[in-house]
C-alpha positions as CSV (number, residue, x, y, z in Angstrom):
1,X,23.0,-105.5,-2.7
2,X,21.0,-103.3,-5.0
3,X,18.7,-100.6,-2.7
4,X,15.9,-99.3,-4.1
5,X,13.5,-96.3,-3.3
6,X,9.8,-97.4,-3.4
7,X,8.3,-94.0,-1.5
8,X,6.8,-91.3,-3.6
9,X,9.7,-88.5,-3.9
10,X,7.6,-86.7,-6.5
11,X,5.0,-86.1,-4.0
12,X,7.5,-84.8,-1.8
13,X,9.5,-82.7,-3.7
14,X,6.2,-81.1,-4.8
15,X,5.0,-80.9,-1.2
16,X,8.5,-79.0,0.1
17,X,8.0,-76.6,-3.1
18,X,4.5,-75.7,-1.9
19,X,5.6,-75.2,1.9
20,X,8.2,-72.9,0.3
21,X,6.0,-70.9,-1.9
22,X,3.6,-70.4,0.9
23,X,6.1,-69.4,3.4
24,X,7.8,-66.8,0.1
25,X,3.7,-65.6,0.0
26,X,3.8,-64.8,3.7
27,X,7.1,-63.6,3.7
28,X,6.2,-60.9,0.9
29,X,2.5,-60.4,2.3
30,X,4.4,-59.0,5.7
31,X,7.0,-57.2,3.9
32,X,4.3,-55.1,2.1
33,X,1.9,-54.8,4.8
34,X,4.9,-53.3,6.6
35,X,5.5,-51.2,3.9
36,X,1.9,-50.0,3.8
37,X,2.2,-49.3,7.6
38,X,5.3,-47.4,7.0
39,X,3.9,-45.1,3.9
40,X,0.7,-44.5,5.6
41,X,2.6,-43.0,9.0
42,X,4.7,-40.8,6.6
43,X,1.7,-39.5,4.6
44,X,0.2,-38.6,7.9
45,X,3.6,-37.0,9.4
46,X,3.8,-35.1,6.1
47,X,0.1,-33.9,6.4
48,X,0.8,-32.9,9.9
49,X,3.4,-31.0,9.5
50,X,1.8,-29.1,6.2
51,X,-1.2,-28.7,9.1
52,X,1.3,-27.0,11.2
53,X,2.7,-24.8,8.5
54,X,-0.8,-23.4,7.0
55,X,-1.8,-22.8,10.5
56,X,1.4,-20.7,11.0
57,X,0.9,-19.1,8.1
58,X,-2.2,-18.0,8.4
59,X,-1.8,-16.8,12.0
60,X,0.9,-14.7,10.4
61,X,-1.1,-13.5,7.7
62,X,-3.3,-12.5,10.1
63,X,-1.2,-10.2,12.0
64,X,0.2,-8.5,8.7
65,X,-3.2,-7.7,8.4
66,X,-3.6,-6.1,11.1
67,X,-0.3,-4.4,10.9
68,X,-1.6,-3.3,7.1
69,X,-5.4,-1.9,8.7
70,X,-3.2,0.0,11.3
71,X,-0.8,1.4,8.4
72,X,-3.7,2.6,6.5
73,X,-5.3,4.0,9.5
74,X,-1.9,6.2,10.0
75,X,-1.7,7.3,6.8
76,X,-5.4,8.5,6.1
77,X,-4.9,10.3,9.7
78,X,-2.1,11.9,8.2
79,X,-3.2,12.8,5.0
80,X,-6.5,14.4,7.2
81,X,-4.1,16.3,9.6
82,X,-2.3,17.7,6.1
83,X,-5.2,18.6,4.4
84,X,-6.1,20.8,7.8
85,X,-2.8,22.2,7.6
86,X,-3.6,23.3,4.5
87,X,-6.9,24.6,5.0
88,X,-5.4,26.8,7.8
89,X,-3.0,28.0,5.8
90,X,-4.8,28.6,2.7
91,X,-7.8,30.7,4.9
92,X,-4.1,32.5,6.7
93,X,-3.2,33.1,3.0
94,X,-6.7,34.8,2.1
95,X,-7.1,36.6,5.2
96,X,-4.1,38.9,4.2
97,X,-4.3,39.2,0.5
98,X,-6.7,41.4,0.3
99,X,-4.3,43.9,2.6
100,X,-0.8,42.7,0.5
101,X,-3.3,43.4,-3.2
102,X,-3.9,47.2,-1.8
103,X,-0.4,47.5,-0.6
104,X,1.1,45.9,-4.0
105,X,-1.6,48.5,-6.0
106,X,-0.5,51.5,-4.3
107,X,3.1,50.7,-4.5
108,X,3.1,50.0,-8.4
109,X,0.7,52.4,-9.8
110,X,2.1,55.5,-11.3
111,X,1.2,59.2,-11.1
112,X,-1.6,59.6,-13.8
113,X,-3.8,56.5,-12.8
114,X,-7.0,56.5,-10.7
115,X,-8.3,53.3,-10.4
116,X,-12.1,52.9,-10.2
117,X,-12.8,49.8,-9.1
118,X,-11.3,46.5,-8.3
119,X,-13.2,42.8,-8.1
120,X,-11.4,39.9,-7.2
121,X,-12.5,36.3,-8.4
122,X,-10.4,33.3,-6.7
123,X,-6.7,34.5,-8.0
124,X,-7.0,36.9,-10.4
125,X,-8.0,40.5,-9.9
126,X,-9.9,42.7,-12.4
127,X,-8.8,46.5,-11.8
128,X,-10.6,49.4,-14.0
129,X,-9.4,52.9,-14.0
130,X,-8.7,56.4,-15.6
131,X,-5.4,57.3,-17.2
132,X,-4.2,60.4,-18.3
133,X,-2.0,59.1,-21.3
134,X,-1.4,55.2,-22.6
135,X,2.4,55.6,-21.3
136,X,1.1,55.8,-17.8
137,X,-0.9,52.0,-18.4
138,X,2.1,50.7,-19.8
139,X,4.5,51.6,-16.7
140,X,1.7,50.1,-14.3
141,X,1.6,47.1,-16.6
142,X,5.4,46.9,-16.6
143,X,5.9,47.8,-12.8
144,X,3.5,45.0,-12.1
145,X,5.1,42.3,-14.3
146,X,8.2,42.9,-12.9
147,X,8.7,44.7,-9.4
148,X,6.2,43.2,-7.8
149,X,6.0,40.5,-4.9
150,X,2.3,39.9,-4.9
151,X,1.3,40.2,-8.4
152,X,2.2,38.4,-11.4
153,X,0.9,38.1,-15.4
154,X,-0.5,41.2,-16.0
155,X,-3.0,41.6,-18.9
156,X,-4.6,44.7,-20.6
157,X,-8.1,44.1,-21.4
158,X,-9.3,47.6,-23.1
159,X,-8.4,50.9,-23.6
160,X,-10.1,53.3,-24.7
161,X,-10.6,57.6,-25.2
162,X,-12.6,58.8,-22.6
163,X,-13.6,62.4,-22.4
164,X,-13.9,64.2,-18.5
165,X,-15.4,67.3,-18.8
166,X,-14.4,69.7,-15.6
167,X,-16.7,72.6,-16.5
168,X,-18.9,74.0,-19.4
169,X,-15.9,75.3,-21.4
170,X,-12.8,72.7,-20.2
171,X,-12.7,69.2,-21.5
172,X,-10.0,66.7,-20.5
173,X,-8.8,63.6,-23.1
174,X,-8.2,61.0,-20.8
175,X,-8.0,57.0,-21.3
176,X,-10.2,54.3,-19.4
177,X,-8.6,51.2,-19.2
178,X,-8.8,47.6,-17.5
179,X,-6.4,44.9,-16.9
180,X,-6.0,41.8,-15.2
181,X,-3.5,40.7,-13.0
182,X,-3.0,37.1,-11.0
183,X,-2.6,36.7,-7.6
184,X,0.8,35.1,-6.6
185,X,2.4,33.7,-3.4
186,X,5.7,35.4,-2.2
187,X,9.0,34.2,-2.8
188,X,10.6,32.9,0.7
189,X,12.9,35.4,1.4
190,X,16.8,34.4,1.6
191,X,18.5,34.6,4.9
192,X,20.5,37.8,5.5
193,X,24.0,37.6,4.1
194,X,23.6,34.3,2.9
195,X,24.0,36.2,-0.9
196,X,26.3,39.0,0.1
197,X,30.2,38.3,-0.8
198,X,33.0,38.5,0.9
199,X,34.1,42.1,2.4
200,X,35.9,44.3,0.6
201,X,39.8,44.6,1.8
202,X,40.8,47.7,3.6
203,X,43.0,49.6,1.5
204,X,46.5,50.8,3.8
């Protein structure tokens, strides 16, 4: 016996394929919502944390700042106390040049000389005097250049005849002169027999 099919299987097969599509659409439609759910969480996690991070950041920042202020505070404090010291010592160091310039003057200048007159202007000294020859200029010149602890670069600014008379009859050829000559700070002093050798052997 021959059995045939008289219901509408198109219908159906089309109806089954459209159940299926809309259950693939919903399927997909929750898989992305989920995966909009999950991106969004992350991108706010993530913008969190770079919160937390700037905020740290800037808190330390902060205290660097502070720690920078109080550095520059310290140093311009020292740099004042410094300049002090030096103040101090630079008024110490005028106080007692005039006294070390009269001491170096009347250790270095040679029989012969009478100096007239002496002007100081910051460091260098202007001294004017009387000679009886040129020889006795040139030893001043030369003891000053080189013996001396106070005085340094001396320079001859004139010389010239100059005649002294003592009475009506008596006249004296004599030479007035004037030289400069820079003040200088001392050399510090090495300690005591830290250049001396070693002893000399007895001899038997």
């Amino acid at each position: 016996m021959i059995l045939i099919n008289l219901l509408p299987y198109r219908e159906e097969k089309r109806r089954r394929r459209k159940a299926a599509f809309i259950a693939g659409m919903g399927i997909a439609a929750a898989i992305g919502a989920a995966l909009v759910v999950a991106i969004y969480a992350l991108l706010q996690y993530l913008t969190a944390e770079q919160q937390r991070r700037n905020q740290y950041l800037g808190t330390e920042i902060a205290a660097l700042e502070i720690q920078i202020k109080d550095i520059a505070n310290l140093r311009a404090e020292i740099e004042s106390l410094k300049s002090r010291q030096r103040a101090v010592e630079d008024l110490q160091t005028d106080r007692n040049t005039p006294v070390h310039l009269l001491k170096e003057l009347v250790r270095h200048v040679p029989e012969g000389i009478y100096l007239t007159s002496i002007r100081q202007a910051d460091k260098v000294v202007t001294v004017n005097g009387i000679a009886q020859t040129n020889e006795r200029v040139s030893e001043f010149l030369r003891n000053t250049s080189r013996n001396s602890e106070w005085l340094e670069k001396p320079e001859l600014v004139e010389i010239k005849a100059a005649n002294l008379s003592t009475n009506s009859r008596d006249q004296k050829r004599l030479f007035d002169f004037s030289l400069r000559v820079s003040i200088k700070a001392p050399a510090v002093e090495a300690p005591a027999g830290a250049a001396s050798g070693p002893a000399p052997a007895k001899k038997s």
